[in-house]
C-alpha positions, 0 to 999 in steps of 0.5 A: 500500500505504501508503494501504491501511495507513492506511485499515487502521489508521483501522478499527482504531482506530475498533474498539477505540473502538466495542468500549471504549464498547461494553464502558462500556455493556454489561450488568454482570455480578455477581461480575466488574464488581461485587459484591453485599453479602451483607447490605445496609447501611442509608443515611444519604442519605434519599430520595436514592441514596446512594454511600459512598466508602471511603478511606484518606489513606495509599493512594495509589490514593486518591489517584489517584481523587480528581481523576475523583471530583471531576470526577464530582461535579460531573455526578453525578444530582442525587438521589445524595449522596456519603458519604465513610467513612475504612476500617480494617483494622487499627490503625494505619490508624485514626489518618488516620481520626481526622483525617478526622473532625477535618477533618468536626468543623471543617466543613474537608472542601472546604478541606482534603481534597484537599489531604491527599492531596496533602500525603502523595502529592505533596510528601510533607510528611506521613508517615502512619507518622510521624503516627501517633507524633507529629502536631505535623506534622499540627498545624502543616500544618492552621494552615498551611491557614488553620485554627485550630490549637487547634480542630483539635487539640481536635476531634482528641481529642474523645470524639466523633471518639475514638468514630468512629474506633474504629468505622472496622474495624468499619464496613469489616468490615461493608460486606465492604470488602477494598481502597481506594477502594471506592465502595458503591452504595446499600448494595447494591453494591460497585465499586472502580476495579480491576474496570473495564477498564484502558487500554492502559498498564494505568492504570485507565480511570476513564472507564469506572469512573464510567460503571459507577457510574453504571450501578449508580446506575440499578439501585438506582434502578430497584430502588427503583421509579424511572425 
């Protein structure tokens, strides 16, 4: 009966493997496994297949795709280019997006935003509230970092960088984004991690989240005329 139980038990598990890749596989469905925009925005990608990822610092959700995201960026199609666009819904959201934009001003993306993330999530030394009152701290980590504290403060309080930050609302307003991270496909398609099936810890299973990505960069593809 022990012999038995095993055998059982090795099926089983084969399964539920063969039903979770076959569900990774499977045809998406509108409405439930993504959304489609009402209206379709325009890309900034050029030929390419352009992924838009919506973010903000403060949300730890954010923070929990960045290593998956980073891992999938190195596989990615090499005719899809990743735009990274901080989201606000309200005000106070707009300041670490002026942050973005002083890191993208600096050409510090590589260097510094994974580590922002970390900064805020994992040993905590910036409080997204608190900066948003003072941001010496903001200031003081970035020289830390190895990047030139004044060319940092001056692009912080650029007009160009006051300007982006101001659209931040707006922009998230008008790809109907209603939660972080949301990845926009093409300016077509909407997913974020929450509509991918869970693992049985009910952690999202971000395996199977970029493979709809990716299912959904073949249909922009494809929708495009391409192969």
């Amino acid at each position: 009966m022990r012999v038995m139980s095993r055998w059982l038990q090795s099926i089983f598990v084969v399964a539920i493997l063969a039903l979770a890749t076959a569900g990774a596989h499977a045809q998406l469905v509108p409405g439930k496994d993504y959304l489609v925009l009402k209206s379709p925005q325009p890309t900034l990608a050029g030929k390419n297949i352009e992924v838009m990822e919506f973010f903000w610092y403060g949300c730890p959700h954010c923070a929990h795709l960045q290593p998956s995201l980073h891992e999938w960026l190195k596989r990615k199609p090499a005719d899809v280019t990743l735009r990274r666009q901080p989201a606000a819904f309200q005000d106070n959201w707009v300041q670490l997006a002026r942050t973005y934009y002083a890191i993208e001003a600096l050409d510090a993306v590589d260097k510094l935003h994974l580590d922002l993330f970390d900064a805020i999530h994992k040993t905590k030394v910036l409080n997204p509230p608190a900066l948003a009152k003072d941001q010496k701290p903001l200031f003081d980590w970035v020289a830390a970092k190895g990047v030139n504290r004044q060319k940092f403060e001056e692009a912080y309080k650029s007009f160009g960088v006051s300007s982006k930050s101001q659209r931040t609302i707006d922009i998230t307003s008008s790809y109907d984004i209603t939660g972080t991270p949301t990845l926009v496909i093409d300016g077509k398609y909407l997913i974020g991690p929450g509509m991918a099936p869970s693992k049985a810890d009910n952690s999202v299973n971000y395996e199977i989240f970029f493979k709809r990505v990716d299912q959904l960069i073949d249909m922009a593809r494809k929708s495009r005329g391409g192969k």
